[in-house]
C-alpha atoms as a printed R data frame, in Angstrom:
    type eleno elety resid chain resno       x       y      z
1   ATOM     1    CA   UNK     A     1   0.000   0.000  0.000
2   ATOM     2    CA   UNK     A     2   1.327   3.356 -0.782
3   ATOM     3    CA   UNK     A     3   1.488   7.195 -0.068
4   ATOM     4    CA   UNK     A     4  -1.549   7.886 -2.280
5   ATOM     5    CA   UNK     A     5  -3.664   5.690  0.238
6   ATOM     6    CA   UNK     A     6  -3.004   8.240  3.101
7   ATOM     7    CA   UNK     A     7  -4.184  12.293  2.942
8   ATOM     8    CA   UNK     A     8  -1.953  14.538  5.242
9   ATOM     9    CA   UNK     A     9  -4.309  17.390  6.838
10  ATOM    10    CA   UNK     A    10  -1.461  20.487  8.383
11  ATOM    11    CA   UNK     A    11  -2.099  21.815 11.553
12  ATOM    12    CA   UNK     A    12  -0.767  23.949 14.080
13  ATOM    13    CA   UNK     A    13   0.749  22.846 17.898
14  ATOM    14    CA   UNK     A    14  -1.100  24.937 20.198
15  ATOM    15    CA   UNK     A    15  -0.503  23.175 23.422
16  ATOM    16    CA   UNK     A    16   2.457  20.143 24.352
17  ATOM    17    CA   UNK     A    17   2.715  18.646 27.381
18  ATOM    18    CA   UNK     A    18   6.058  16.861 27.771
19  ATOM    19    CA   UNK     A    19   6.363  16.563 31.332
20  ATOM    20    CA   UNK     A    20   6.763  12.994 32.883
21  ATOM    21    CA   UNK     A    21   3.362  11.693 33.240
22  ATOM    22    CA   UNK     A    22   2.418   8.428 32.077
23  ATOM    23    CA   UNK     A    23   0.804   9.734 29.080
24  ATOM    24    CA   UNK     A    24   1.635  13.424 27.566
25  ATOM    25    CA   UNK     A    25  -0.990  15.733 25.050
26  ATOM    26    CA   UNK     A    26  -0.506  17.684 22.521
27  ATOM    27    CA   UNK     A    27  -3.904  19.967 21.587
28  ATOM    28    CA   UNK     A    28  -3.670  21.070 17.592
29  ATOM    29    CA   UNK     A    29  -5.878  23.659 16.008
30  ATOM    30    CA   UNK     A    30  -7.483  21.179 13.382
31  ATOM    31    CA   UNK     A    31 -10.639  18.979 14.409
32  ATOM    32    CA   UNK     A    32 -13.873  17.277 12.888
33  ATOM    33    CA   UNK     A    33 -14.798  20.369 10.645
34  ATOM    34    CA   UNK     A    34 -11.144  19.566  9.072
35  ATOM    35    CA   UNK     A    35 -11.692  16.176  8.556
36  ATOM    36    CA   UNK     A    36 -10.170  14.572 11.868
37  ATOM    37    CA   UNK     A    37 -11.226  11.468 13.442
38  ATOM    38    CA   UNK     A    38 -10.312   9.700 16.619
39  ATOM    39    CA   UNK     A    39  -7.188   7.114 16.562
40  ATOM    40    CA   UNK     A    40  -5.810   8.957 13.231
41  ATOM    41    CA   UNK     A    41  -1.984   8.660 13.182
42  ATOM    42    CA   UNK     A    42  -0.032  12.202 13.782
43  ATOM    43    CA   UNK     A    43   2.925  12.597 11.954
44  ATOM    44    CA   UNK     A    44   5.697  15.226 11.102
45  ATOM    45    CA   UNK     A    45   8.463  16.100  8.570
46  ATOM    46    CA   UNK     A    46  11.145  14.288 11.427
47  ATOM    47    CA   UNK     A    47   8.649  11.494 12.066
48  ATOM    48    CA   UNK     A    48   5.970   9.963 14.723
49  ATOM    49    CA   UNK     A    49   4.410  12.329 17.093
50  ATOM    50    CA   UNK     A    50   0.950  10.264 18.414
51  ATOM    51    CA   UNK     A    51  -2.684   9.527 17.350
52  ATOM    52    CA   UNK     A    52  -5.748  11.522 17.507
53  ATOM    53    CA   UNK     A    53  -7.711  10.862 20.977
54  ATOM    54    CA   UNK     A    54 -10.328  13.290 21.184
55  ATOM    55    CA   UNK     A    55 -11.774  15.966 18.902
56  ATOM    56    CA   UNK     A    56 -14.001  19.081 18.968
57  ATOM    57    CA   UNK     A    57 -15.137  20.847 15.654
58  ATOM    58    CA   UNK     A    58 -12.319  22.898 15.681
59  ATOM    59    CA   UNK     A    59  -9.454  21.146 17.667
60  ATOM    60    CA   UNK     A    60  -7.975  17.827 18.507
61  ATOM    61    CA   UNK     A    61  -5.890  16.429 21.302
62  ATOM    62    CA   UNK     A    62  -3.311  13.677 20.334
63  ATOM    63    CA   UNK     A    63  -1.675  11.386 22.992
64  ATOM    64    CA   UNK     A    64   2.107  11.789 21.719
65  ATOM    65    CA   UNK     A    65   5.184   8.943 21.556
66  ATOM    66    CA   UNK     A    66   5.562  10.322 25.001
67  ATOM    67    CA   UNK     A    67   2.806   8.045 26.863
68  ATOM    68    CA   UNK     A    68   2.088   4.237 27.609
69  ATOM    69    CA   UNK     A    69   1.074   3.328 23.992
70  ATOM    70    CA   UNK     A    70   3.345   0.632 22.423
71  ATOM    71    CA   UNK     A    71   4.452   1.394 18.310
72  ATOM    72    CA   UNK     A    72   5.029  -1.715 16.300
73  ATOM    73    CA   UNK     A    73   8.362  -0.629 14.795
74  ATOM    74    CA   UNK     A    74  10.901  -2.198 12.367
75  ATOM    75    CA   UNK     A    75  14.637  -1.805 11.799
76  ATOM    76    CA   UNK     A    76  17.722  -3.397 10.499
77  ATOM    77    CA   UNK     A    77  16.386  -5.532  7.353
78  ATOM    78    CA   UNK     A    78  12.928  -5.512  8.777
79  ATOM    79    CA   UNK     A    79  13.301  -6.853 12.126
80  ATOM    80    CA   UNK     A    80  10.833  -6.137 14.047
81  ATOM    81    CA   UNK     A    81   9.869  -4.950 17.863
82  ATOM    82    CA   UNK     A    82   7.495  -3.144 20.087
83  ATOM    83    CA   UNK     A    83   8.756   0.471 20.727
84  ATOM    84    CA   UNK     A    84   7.248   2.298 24.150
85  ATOM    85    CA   UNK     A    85   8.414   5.236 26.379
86  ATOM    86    CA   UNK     A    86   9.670   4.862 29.548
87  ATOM    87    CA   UNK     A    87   8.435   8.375 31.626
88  ATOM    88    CA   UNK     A    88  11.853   9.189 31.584
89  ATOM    89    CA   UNK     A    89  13.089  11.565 29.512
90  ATOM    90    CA   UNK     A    90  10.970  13.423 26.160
91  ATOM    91    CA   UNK     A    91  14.324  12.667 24.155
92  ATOM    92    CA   UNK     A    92  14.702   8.288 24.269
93  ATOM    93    CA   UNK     A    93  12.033   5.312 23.818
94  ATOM    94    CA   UNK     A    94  12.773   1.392 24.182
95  ATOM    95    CA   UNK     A    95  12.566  -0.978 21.407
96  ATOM    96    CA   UNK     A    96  12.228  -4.026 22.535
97  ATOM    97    CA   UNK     A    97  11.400  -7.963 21.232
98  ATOM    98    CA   UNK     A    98  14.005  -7.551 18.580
99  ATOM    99    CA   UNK     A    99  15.535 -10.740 17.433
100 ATOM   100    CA   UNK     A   100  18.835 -11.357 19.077
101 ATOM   101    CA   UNK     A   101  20.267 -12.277 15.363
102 ATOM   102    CA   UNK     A   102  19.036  -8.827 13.936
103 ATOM   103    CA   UNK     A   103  22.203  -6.694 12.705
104 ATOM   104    CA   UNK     A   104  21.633  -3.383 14.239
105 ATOM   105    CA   UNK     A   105  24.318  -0.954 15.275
106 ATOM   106    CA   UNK     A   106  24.346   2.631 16.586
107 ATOM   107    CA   UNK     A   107  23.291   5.528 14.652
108 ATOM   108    CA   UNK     A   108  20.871   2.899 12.797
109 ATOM   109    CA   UNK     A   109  17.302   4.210 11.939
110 ATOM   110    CA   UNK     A   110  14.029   2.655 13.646
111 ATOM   111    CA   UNK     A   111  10.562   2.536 11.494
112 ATOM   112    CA   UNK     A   112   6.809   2.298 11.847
113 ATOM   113    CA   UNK     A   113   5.584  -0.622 10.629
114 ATOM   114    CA   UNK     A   114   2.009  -1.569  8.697
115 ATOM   115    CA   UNK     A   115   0.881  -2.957 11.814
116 ATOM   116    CA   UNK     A   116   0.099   0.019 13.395
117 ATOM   117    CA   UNK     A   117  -2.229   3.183 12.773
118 ATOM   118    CA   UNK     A   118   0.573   4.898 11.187
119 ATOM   119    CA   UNK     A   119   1.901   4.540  7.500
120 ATOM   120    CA   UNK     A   120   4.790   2.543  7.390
121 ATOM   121    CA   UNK     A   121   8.174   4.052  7.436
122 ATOM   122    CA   UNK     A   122   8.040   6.995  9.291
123 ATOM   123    CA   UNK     A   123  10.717   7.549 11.355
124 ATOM   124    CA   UNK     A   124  10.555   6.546 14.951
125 ATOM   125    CA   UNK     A   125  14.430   7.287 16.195
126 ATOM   126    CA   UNK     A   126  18.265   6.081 16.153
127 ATOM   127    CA   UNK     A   127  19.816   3.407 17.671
128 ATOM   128    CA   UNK     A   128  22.141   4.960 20.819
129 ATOM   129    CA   UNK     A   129  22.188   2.218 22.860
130 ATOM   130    CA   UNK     A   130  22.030  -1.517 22.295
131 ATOM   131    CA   UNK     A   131  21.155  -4.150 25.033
132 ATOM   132    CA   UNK     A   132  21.644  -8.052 24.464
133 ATOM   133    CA   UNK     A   133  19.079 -10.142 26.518
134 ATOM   134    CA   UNK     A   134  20.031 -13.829 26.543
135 ATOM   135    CA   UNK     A   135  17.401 -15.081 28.466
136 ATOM   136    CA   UNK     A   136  15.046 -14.723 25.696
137 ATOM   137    CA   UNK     A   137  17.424 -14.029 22.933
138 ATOM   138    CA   UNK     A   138  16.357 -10.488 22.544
139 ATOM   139    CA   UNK     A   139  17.960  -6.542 21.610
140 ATOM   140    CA   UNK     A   140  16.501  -3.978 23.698
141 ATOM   141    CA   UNK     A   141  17.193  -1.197 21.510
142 ATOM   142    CA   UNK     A   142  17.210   3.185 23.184
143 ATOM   143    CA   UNK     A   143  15.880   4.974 20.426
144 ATOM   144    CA   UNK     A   144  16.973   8.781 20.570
145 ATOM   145    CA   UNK     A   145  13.541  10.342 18.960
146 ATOM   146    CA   UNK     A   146  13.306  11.537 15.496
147 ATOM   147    CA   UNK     A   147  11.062  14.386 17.030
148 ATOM   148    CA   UNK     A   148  11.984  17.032 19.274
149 ATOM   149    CA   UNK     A   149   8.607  17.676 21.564
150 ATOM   150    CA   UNK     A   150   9.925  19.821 23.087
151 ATOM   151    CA   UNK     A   151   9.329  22.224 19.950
152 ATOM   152    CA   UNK     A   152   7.549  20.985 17.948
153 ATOM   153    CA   UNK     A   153   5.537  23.272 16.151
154 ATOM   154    CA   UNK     A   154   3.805  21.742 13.368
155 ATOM   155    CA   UNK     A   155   2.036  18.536 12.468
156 ATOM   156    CA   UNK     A   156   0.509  16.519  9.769
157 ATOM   157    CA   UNK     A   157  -2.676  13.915 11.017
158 ATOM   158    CA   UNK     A   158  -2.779  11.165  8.642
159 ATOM   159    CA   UNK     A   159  -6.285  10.148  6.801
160 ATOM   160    CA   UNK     A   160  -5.842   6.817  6.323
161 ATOM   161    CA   UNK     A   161  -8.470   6.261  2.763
162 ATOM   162    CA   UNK     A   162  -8.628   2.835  2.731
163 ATOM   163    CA   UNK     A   163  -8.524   2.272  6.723
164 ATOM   164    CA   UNK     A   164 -12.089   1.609  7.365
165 ATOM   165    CA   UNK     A   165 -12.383  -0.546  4.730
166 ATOM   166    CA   UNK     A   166  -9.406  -2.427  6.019
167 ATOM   167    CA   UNK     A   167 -10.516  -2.216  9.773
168 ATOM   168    CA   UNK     A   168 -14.618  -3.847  8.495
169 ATOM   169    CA   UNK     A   169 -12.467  -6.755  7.212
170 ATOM   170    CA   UNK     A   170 -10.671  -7.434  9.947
171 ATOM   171    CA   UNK     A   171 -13.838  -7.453 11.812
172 ATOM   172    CA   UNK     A   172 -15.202  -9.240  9.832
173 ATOM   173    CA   UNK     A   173 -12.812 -11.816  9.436
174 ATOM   174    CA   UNK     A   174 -12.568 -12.217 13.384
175 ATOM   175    CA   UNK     A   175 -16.259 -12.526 13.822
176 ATOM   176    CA   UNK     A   176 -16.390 -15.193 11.083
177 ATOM   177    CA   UNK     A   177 -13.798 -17.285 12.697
178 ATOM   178    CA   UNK     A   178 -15.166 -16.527 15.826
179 ATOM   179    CA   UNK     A   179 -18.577 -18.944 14.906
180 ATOM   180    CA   UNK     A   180 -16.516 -20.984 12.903
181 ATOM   181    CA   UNK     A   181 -14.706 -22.381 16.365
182 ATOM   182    CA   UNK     A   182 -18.125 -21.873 18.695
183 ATOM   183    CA   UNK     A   183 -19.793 -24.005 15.240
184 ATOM   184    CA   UNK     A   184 -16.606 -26.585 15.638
185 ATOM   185    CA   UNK     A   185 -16.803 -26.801 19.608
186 ATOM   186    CA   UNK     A   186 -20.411 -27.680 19.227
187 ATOM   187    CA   UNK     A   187 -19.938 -30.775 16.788
């Protein structure tokens, strides 16, 4: 799926929180009058700031990178991992799950994947820091964020064009093999 599924809408920052709560806002001056919906991704030129969580007619709020929401992200030849901030600092996330075999090494770039809200390949951060777990043969990887939120200024949220129809399927697909188990259980 490419670019010309997704339709970037421009908006202004008009309040940022980036102080170490569990989950930080950012309120834009864009909302449902502008075409915004709940759970769209947010986006800028350096990469992932959050998703939509609530909107008015004229504004939106967007729970940034900065909060307890994992990102399915990708790096180093596509290996994969679950990304998440630690209330620590707004500069550094956590990639974690990543394949102990993966060839990663500082100043590497982390991704978005398709498994998420967000289009794929948007920048997420570099690689600073590598950790080797071999318990469970995993990298945890500290990310140094794409974004500065500390001043960040402008944002793109992401209308996803095919989404819905993408999300009914899903649904669908779930529900159907939902009775197709409760049908087999029964037999």
């Amino acid at each position: 799926m490419g670019y010309a599924s997704y339709t970037y809408i421009a908006a202004r920052v008009i309040n940022n929180s980036v102080v170490n709560d569990r989950n930080n806002y950012i309120t834009i001056n864009r909302g449902t009058a502008d075409g915004i919906g709940k759970d769209m991704a947010v986006v800028s030129s350096e990469g992932i700031v959050g998703r939509v969580a609530y909107v008015s007619k004229h504004y939106a709020t967007i729970i940034s990178v900065l909060s307890s929401r994992n990102i399915s992200t990708q790096i180093a030849g596509g290996n994969t991992g679950i990304t998440s901030w630690s209330n620590n600092s707004p500069d550094f996330v956590t990639m974690g799950q990543v394949d102990i075999r993966a060839k990663v090494r500082k100043g590497d770039t982390a991704y978005t994947t398709s498994y998420s809200v967000y289009p794929e390949n948007i920048p997420v951060g570099i690689v600073v820091a590598i950790d080797t777990y071999k318990v469970n043969n995993s990298l945890n990887l500290k990310l140094r964020l794409s974004n500065n939120f500390r001043n960040l200024k402008y944002v793109y949220v992401v209308k996803d064009n095919l989404g819905s129809e993408r999300k009914d399927l899903e649904k669908s697909t779930a529900a159907k093999e939902k009775a197709a188990l409760e049908a087999a259980r029964k037999n």
